[in-house]
VEXDREN-2710 file (C-alpha; in Angstrom, 1 decimal):
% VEXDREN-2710
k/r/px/py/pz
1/UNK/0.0/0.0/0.0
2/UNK/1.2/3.7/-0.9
3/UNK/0.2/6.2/1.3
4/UNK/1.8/10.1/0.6
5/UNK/2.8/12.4/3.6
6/UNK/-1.1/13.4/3.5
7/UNK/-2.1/10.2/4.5
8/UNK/-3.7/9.8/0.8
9/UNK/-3.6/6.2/-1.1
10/UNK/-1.9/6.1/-4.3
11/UNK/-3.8/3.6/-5.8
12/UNK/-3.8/5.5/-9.6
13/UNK/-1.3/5.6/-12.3
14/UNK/-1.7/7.5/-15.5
15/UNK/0.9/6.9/-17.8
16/UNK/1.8/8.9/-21.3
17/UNK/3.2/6.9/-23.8
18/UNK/3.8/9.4/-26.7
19/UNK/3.4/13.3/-26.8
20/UNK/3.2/12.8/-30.4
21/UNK/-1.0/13.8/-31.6
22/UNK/-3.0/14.1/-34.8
23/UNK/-4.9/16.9/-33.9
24/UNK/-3.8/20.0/-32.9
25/UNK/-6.2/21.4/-30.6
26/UNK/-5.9/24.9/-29.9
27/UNK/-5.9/25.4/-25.8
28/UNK/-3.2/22.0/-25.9
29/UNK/-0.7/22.7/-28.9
30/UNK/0.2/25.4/-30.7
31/UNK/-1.2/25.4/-34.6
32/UNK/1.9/24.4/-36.1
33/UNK/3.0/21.3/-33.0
34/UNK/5.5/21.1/-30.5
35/UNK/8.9/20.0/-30.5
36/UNK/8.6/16.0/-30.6
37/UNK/10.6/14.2/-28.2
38/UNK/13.3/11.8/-29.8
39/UNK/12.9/8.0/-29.5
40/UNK/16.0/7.9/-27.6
41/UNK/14.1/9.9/-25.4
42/UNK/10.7/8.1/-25.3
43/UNK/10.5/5.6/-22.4
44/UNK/10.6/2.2/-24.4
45/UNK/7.7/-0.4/-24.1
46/UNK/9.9/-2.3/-21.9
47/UNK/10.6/0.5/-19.5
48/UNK/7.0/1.2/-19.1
49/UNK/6.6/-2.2/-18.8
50/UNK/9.0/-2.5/-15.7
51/UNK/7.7/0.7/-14.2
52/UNK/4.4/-0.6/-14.2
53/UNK/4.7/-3.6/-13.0
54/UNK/6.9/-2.6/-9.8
55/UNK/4.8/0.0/-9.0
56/UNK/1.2/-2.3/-9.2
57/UNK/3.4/-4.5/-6.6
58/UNK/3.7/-1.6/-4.8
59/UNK/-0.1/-0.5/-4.6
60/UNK/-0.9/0.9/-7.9
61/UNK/-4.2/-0.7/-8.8
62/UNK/-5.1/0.9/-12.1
63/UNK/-3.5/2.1/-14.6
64/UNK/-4.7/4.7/-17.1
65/UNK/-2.5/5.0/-20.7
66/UNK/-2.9/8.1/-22.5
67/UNK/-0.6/10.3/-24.7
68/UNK/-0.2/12.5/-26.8
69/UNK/-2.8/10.0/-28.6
70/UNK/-2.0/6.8/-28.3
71/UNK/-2.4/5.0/-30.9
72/UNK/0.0/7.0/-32.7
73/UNK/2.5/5.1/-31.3
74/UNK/3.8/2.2/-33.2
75/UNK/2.4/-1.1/-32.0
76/UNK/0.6/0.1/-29.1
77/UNK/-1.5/-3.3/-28.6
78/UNK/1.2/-5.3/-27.6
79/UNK/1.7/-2.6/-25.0
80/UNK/-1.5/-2.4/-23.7
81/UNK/-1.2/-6.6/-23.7
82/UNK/1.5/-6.6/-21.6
83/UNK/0.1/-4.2/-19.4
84/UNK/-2.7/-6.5/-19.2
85/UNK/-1.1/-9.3/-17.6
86/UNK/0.4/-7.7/-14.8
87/UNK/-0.7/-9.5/-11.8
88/UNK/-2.2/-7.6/-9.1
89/UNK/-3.8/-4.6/-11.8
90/UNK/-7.4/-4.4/-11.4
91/UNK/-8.1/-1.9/-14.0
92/UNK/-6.5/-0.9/-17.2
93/UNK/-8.2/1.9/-18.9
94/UNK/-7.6/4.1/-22.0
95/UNK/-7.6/8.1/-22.9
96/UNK/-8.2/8.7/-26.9
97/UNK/-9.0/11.0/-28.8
98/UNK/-10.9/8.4/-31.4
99/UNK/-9.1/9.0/-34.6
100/UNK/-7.1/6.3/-35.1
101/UNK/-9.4/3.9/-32.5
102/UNK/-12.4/2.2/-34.0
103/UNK/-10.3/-1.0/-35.6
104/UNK/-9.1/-1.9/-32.0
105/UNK/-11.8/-1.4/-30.1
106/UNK/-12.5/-5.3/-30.2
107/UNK/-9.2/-5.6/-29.2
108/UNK/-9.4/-3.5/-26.3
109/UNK/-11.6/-5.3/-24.9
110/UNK/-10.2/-8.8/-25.4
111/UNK/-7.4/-8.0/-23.5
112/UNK/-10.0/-6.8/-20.6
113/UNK/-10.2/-3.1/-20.8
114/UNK/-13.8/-2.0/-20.2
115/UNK/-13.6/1.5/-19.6
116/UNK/-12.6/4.6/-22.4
117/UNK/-12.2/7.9/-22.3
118/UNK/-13.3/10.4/-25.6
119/UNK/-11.6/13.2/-25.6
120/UNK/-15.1/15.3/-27.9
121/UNK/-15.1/19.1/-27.1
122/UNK/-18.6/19.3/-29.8
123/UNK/-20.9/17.4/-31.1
124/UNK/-21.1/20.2/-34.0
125/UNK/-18.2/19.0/-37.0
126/UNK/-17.4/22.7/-38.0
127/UNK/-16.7/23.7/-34.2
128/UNK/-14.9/20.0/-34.0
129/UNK/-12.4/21.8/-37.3
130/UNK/-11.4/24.9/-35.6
131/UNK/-11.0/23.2/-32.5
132/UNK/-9.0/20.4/-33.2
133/UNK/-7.5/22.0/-36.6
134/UNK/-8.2/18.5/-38.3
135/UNK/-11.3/17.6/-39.9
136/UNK/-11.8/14.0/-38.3
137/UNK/-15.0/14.7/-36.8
138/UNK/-16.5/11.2/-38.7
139/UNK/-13.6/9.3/-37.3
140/UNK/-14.1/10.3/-33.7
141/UNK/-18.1/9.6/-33.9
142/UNK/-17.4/5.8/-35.1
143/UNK/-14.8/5.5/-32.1
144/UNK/-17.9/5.9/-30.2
145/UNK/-20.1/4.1/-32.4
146/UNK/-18.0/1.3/-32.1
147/UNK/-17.3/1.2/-28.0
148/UNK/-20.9/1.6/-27.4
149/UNK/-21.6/-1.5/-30.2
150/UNK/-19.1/-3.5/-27.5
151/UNK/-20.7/-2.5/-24.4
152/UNK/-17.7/-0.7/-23.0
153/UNK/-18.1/1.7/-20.3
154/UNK/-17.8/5.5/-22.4
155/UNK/-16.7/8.9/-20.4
156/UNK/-16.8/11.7/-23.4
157/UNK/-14.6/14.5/-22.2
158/UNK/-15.3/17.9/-23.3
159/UNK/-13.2/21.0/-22.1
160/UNK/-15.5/23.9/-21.6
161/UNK/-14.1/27.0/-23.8
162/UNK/-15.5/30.3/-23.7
163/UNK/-16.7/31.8/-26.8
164/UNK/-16.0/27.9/-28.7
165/UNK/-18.1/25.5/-27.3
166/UNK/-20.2/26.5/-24.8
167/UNK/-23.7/26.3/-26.8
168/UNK/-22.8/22.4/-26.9
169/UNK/-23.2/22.1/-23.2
170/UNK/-26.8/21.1/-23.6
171/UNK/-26.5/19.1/-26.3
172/UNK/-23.9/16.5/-24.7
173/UNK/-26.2/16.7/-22.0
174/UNK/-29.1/15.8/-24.1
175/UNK/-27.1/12.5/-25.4
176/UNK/-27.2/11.0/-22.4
177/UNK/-31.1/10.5/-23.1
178/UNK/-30.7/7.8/-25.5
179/UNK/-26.5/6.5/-25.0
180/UNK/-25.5/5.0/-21.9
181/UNK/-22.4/7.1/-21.6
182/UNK/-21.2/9.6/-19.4
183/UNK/-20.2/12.8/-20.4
184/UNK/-18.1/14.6/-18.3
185/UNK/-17.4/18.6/-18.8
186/UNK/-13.9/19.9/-17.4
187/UNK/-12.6/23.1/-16.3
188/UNK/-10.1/24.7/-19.3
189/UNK/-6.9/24.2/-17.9
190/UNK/-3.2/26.4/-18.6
191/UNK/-1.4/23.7/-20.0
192/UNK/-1.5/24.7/-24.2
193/UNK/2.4/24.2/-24.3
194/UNK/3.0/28.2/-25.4
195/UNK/3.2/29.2/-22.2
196/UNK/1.0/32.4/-22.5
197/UNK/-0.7/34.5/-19.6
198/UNK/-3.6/32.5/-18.1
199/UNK/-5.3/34.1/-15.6
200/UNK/-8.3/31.5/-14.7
201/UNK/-11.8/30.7/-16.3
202/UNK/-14.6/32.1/-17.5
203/UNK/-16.7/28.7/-16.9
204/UNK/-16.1/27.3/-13.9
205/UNK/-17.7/24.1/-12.4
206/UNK/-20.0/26.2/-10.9
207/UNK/-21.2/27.6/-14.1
208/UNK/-21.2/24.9/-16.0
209/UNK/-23.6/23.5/-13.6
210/UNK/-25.5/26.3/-14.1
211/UNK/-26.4/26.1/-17.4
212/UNK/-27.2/22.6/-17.5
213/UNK/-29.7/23.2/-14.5
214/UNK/-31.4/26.0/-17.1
215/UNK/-32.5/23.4/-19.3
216/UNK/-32.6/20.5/-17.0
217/UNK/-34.1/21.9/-13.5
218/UNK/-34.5/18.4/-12.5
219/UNK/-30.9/17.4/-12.6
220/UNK/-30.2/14.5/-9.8
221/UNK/-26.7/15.3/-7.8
222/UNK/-25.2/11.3/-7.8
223/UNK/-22.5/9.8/-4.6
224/UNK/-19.7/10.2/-6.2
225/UNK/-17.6/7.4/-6.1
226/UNK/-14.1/7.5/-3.8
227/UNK/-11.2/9.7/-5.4
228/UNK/-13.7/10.5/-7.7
229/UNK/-12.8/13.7/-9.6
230/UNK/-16.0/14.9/-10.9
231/UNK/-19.1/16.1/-9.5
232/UNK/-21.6/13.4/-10.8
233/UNK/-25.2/13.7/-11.6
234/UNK/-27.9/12.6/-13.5
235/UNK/-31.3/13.4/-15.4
236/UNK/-34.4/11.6/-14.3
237/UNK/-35.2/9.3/-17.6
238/UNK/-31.8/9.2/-19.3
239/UNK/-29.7/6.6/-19.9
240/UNK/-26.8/8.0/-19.1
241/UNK/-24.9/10.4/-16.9
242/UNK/-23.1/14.3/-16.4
243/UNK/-20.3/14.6/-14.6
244/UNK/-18.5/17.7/-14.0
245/UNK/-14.6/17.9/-13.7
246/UNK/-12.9/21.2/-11.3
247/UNK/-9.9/20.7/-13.5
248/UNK/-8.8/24.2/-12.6
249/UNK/-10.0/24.6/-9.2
250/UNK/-9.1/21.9/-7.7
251/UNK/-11.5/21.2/-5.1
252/UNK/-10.7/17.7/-5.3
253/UNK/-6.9/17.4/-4.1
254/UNK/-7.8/16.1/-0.7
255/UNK/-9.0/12.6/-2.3
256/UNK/-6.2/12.6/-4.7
257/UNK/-4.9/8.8/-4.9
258/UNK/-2.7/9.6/-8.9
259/UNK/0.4/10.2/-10.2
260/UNK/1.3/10.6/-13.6
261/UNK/4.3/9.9/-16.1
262/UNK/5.1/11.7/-18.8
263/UNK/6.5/10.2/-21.9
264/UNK/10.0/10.8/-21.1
265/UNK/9.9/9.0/-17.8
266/UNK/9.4/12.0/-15.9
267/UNK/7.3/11.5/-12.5
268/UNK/4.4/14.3/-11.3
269/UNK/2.6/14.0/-7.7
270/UNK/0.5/16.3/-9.1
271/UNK/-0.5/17.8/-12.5
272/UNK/0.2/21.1/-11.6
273/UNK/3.8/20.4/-10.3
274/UNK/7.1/20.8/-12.7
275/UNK/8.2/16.9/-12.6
276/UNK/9.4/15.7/-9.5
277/UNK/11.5/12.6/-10.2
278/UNK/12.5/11.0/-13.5
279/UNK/12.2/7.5/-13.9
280/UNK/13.6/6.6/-17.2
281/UNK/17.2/7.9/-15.5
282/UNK/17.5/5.9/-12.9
283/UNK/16.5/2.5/-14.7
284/UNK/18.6/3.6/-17.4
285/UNK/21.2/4.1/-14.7
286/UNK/21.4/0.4/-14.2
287/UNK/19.6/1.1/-10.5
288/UNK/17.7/-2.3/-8.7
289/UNK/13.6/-2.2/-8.1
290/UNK/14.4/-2.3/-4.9
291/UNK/16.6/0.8/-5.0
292/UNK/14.1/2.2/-7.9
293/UNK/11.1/1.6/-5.2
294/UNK/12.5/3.2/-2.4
295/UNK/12.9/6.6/-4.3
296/UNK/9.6/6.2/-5.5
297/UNK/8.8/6.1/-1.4
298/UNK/10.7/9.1/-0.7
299/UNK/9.1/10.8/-3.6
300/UNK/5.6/10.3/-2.9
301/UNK/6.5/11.1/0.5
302/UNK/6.9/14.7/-0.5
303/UNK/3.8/15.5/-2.6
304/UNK/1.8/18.7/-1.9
305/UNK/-1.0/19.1/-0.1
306/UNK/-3.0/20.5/-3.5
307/UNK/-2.8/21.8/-7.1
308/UNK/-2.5/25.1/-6.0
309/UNK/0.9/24.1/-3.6
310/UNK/1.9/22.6/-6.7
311/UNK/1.6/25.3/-8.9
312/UNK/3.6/27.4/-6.3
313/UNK/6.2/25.2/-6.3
314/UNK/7.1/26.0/-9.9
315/UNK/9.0/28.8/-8.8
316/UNK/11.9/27.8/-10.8
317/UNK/10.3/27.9/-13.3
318/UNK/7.4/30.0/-13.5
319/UNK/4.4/29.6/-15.9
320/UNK/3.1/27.0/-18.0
321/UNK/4.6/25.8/-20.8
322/UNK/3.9/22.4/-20.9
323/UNK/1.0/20.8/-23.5
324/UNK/-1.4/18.6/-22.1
325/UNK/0.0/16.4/-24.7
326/UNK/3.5/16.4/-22.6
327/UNK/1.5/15.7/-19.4
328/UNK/-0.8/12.9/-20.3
329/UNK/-4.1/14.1/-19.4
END
């Protein structure tokens, strides 16, 4: 069992496997990319593999794999197989973005992963273009086609943007009448890898709600699960459910049972933090699980209390510059 000097379980691993992405959504990347990390610098299948598996023996129970978009990675199946057969993992789940996805959705859940995340800002395929910059609006919508056809568990993830998406709150909301899915509207968060003034959000959580109680009056508030990270609720009659994400707020540190590694290996107690701790180093090193684990301890020994702590630990080096894409979600 991991437990942080908070007395939190770390029981939560989301791990980027590529920063690499084929859209180039404006509040994540700049228009024209970011500079790609090298291979040599990319983890290696093998590495994650290790990584993984010492930490599930450690506590880890579930494992999340996102990018970047995954599936832009070279053979990421036999990846997500060997992830798959790590004894001890109770869940191994999946962040796309749903371009590339619909031809291993069968696979996915072969290999036992039941639960996916769509990343789908709009239901609208002109306001999908100028956010994403990429006209794959059809691909995305067979992605989800094709999860619900295989009775896989659906969160679609849309990041609330004022002035870009905001009249498809309702909307989203209204597919939950008919699709058993949950869609879950986040706070619009700094990381768009420029590094540009961010000063908060016009929508918060508390907004948000807001406007889906002015057409749905009769919204349900749900439990929300343990660690969960979104508000849950639910309209009398529909099959499926809202949930809504303080991404930028952070009212749900106290619970927080992740960590998260980037695609070079680097470690974060927190997304708001600068890297604490870079694994790829010290296996590349030549350095034991044993000495590799008792790092990790002293590491998560010294997370911050919240987001905001986080965020002011950056003082070295102020601001934001990452991309979501670095970060892994």
């Amino acid at each position: 069992m991991l437990i942080d000097n908070h007395g939190r379980r770390i029981t939560y691993l989301r791990l980027a496997v590529t920063d690499r992405c084929n859209l180039r959504c404006f509040y994540c990347m700049p228009e024209d990319g970011l500079n790609w990390l090298s291979r040599s610098e990319l983890m290696t299948y093998e590495e994650m593999l290790r990584v993984c598996t010492l930490l599930v023996r450690m506590g880890i129970e579930k494992i999340r794999i996102t990018g970047g978009e995954p599936f832009v990675r070279r053979d990421m199946m036999k990846l997500l197989t060997a992830l798959s057969k790590i004894e001890g993992l109770k869940e191994l789940s999946v962040t796309t973005n749903g371009v590339l996805t619909a031809p291993y959705v069968g696979q996915l859940k072969s290999i036992g992963v039941r639960s996916v995340n769509l990343s789908l800002d709009t239901l609208d395929a002109g306001r999908f273009f100028a956010i994403t910059r990429r006209d794959e609006f059809s691909a995305v919508m067979e992605t989800m086609q094709a999860l619900l056809q295989h009775d896989m568990d659906v969160k679609v993830n849309a990041v609330v943007m004022d002035g870009k998406n905001t009249q498809d709150i309702i909307p989203m909301v209204e597919l939950t009448k008919e699709l058993p899915v949950s869609i879950r509207f986040i706070e619009e968060m700094p990381f768009n890898g420029d590094g540009h003034g961010y000063s908060g959000i016009a929508w918060d959580h508390v907004r948000i709600l807001e406007e889906i109680r002015s057409a749905y009056p009769n919204i349900q508030k749900l439990p929300d699960p343990l660690y969960s990270t979104a508000y849950n609720y639910h309209v009398p009659g529909h099959l499926g459910n809202v949930g809504i994400i303080a991404a930028y707020s952070r009212t749900f540190c106290g619970t927080c049972n992740r960590i998260r590694i980037t695609p070079d290996g680097m470690l974060k107690n927190c997304l708001y933090d600068d890297g604490v701790l870079n694994i790829k180093d010290l296996m590349r090193a030549g350095n034991t699980n044993t000495a590799i684990a008792d790092t990790l301890r002293d590491t998560f020994n010294k997370r911050e209390i919240d987001g905001w702590a986080a965020e002011r630990s950056r003082a070295e080096n102020p601001g934001f510059r990452e991309s979501m894409a670095t970060i892994g979600g």
